[in-house]
Backbone bond lengths (Angstrom), bond angles and torsions (degrees), N, CA, C in turn:
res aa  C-N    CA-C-N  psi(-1)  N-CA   C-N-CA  omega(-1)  CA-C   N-CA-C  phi
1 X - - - 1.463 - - 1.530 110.73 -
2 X 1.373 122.11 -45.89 1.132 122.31 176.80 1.359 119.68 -40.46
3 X 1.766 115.49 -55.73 1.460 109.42 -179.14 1.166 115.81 -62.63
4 X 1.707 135.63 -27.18 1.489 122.54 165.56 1.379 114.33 -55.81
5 X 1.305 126.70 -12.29 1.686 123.53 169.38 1.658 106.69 -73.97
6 X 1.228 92.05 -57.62 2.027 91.55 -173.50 1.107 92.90 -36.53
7 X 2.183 112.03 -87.74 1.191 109.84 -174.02 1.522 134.42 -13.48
8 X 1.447 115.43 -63.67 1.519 117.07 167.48 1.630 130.93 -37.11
9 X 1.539 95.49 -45.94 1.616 110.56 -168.33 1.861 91.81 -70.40
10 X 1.282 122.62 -46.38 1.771 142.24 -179.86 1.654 89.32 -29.41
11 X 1.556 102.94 -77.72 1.556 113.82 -179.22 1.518 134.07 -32.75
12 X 1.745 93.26 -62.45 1.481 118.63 159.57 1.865 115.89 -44.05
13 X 0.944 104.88 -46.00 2.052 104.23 -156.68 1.719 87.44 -97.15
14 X 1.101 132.55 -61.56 1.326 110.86 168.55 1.711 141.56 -93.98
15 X 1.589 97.96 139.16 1.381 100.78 -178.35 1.029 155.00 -32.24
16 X 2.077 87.66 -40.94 1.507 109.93 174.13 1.268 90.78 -144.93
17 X 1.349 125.67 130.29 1.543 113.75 150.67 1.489 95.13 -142.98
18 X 1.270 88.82 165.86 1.790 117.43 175.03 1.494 121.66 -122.26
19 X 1.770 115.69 120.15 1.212 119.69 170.87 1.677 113.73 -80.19
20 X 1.135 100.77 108.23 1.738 108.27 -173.45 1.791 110.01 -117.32
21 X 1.268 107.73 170.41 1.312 117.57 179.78 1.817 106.35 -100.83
22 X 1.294 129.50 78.04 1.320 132.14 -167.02 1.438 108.41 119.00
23 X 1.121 112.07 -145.32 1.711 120.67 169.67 1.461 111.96 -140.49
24 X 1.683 97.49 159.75 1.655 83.25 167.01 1.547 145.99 -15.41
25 X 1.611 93.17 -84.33 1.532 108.46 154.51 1.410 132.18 -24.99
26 X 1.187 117.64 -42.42 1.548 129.06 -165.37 1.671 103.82 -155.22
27 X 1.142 104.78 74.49 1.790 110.21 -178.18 1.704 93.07 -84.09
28 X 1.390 85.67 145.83 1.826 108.38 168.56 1.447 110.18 -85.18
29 X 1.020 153.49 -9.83 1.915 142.21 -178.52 1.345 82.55 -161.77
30 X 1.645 95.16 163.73 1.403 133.86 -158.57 1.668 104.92 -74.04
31 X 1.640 101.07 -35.50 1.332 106.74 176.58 1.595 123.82 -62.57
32 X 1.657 113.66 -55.81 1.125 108.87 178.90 1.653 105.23 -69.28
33 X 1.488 132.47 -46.21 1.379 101.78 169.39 1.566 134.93 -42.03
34 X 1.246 129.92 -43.25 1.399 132.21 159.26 1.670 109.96 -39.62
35 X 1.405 130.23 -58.55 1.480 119.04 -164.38 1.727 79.56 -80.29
36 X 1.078 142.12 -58.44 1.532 109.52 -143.46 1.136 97.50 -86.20
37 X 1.671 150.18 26.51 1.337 134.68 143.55 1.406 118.02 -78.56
38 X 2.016 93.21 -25.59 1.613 92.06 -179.08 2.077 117.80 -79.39
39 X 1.462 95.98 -19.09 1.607 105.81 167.22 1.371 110.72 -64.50
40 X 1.547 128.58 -47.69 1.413 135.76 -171.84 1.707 113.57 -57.80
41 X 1.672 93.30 -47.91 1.478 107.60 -176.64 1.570 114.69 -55.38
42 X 1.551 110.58 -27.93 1.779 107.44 173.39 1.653 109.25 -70.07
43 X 1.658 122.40 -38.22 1.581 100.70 170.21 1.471 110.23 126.09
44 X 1.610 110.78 -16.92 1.153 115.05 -163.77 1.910 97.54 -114.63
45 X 1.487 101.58 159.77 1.508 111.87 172.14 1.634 115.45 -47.80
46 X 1.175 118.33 141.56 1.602 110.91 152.12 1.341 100.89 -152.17
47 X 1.617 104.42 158.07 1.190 113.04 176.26 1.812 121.90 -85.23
48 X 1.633 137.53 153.76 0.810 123.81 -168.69 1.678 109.88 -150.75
49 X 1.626 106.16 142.82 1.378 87.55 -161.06 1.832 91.32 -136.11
50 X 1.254 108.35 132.36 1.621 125.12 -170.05 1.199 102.98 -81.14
51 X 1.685 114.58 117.47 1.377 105.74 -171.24 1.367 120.20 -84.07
52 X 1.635 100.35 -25.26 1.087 122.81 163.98 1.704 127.66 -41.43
53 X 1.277 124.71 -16.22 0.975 139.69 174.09 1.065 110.05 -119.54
54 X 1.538 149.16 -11.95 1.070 142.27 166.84 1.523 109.00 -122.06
55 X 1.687 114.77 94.99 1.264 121.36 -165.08 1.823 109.69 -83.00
56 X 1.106 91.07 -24.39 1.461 87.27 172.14 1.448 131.97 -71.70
57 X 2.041 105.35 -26.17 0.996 108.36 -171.77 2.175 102.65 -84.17
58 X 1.405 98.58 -19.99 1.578 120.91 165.56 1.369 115.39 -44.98
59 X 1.337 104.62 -34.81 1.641 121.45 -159.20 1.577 101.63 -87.13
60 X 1.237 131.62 -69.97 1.134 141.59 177.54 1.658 122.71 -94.65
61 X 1.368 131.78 18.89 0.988 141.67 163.88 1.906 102.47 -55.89
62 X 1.776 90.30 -73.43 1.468 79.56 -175.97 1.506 135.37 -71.58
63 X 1.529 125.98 19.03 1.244 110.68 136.89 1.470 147.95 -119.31
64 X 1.567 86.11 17.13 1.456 105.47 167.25 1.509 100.62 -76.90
65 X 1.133 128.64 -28.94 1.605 126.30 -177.07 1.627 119.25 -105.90
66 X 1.029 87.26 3.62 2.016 93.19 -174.91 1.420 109.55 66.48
67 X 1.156 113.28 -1.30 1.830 112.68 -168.81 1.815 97.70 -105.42
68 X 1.344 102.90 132.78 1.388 102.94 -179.59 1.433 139.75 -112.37
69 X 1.643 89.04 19.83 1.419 114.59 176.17 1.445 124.18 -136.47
70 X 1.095 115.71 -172.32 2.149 110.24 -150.86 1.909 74.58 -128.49
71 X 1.079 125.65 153.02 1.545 119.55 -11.42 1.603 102.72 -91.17
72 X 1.224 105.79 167.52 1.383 102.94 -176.75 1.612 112.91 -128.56
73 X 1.113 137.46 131.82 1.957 140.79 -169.09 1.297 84.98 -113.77
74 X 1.774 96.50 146.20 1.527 113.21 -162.32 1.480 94.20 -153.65
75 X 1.034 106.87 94.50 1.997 117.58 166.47 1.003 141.61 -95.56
76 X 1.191 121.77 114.90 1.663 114.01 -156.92 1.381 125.50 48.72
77 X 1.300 126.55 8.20 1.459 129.75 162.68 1.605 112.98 132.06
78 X 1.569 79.96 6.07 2.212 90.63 -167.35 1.358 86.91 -126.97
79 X 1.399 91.85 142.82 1.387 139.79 158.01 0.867 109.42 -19.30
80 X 1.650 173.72 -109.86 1.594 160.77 -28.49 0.933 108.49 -47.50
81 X 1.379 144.41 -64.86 1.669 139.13 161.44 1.483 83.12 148.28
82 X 1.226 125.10 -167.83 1.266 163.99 -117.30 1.934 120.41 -122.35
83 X 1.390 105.48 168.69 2.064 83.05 -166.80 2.037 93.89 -67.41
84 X 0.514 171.13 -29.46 1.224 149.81 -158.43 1.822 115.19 -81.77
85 X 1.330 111.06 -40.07 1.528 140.97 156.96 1.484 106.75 -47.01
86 X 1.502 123.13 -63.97 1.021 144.91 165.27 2.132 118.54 -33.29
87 X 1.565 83.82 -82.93 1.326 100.85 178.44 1.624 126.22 -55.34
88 X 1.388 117.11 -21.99 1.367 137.10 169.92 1.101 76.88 -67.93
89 X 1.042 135.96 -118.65 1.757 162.96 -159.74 1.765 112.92 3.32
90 X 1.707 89.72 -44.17 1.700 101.80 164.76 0.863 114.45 -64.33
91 X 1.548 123.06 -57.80 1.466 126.26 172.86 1.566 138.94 -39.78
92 X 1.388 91.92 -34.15 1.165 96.18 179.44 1.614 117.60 -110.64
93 X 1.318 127.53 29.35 1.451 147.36 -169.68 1.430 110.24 38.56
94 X 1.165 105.44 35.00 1.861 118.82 148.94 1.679 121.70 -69.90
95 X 0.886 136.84 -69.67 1.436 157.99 -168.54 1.767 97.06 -42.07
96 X 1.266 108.27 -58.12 1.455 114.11 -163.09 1.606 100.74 -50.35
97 X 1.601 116.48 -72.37 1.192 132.83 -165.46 2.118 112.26 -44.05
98 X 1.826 94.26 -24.02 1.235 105.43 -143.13 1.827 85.25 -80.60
99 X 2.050 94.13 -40.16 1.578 103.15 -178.83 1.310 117.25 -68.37
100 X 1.550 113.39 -45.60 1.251 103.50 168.68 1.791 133.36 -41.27
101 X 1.582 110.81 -43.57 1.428 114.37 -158.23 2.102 91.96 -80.37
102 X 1.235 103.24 -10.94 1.998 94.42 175.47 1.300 101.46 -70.42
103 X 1.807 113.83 -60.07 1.426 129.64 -136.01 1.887 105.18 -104.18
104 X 1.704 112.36 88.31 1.197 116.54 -144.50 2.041 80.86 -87.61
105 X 1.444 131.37 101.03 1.427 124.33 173.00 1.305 102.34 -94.03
């Protein structure tokens, strides 16, 4: 039960973060590199959390979120879904407006 609190508070305290496999810098699969270039490419901070290192939060992520796959973008407390969800979103000049209106710089 406890880790559904972290998790929650994760959601809650930052604007934007992303559950990825590695980090930005040095992503582990093809997937989370694709969404967190497409997070980077808007300009603004986000927070990011390696699931890969936190197996517990790996473990129960996906049903605290209904989503059952990594990586996962989380805005303002919602869901966005996943790199394909994600990567459209860039594409189609969704993402920016969406990062901008969390991340007030």
């Amino acid at each position: 039960m406890e880790i559904l609190e972290t998790i929650k508070q994760q959601i809650e305290q930052n604007p934007v973060i992303l559950y990825m496999k590695g980090s930005p810098d040095a992503p582990q699969c093809g997937f989370s590199q694709r969404t967190s270039q497409a997070v980077m490419a808007c300009g603004k901070r986000f927070a990011f959390v390696d699931i890969l290192t936190n197996p517990d939060i790996r473990a129960n992520l996906p049903a605290y979120a209904n989503w059952p796959t990594f990586p996962q973008l989380w805005v303002k407390g919602e869901l966005v879904g996943g790199c394909d969800i994600v990567t459209e979103m860039h594409a189609k000049g969704e993402l920016q407006p969406l990062i901008d209106s969390a991340v007030a710089e």
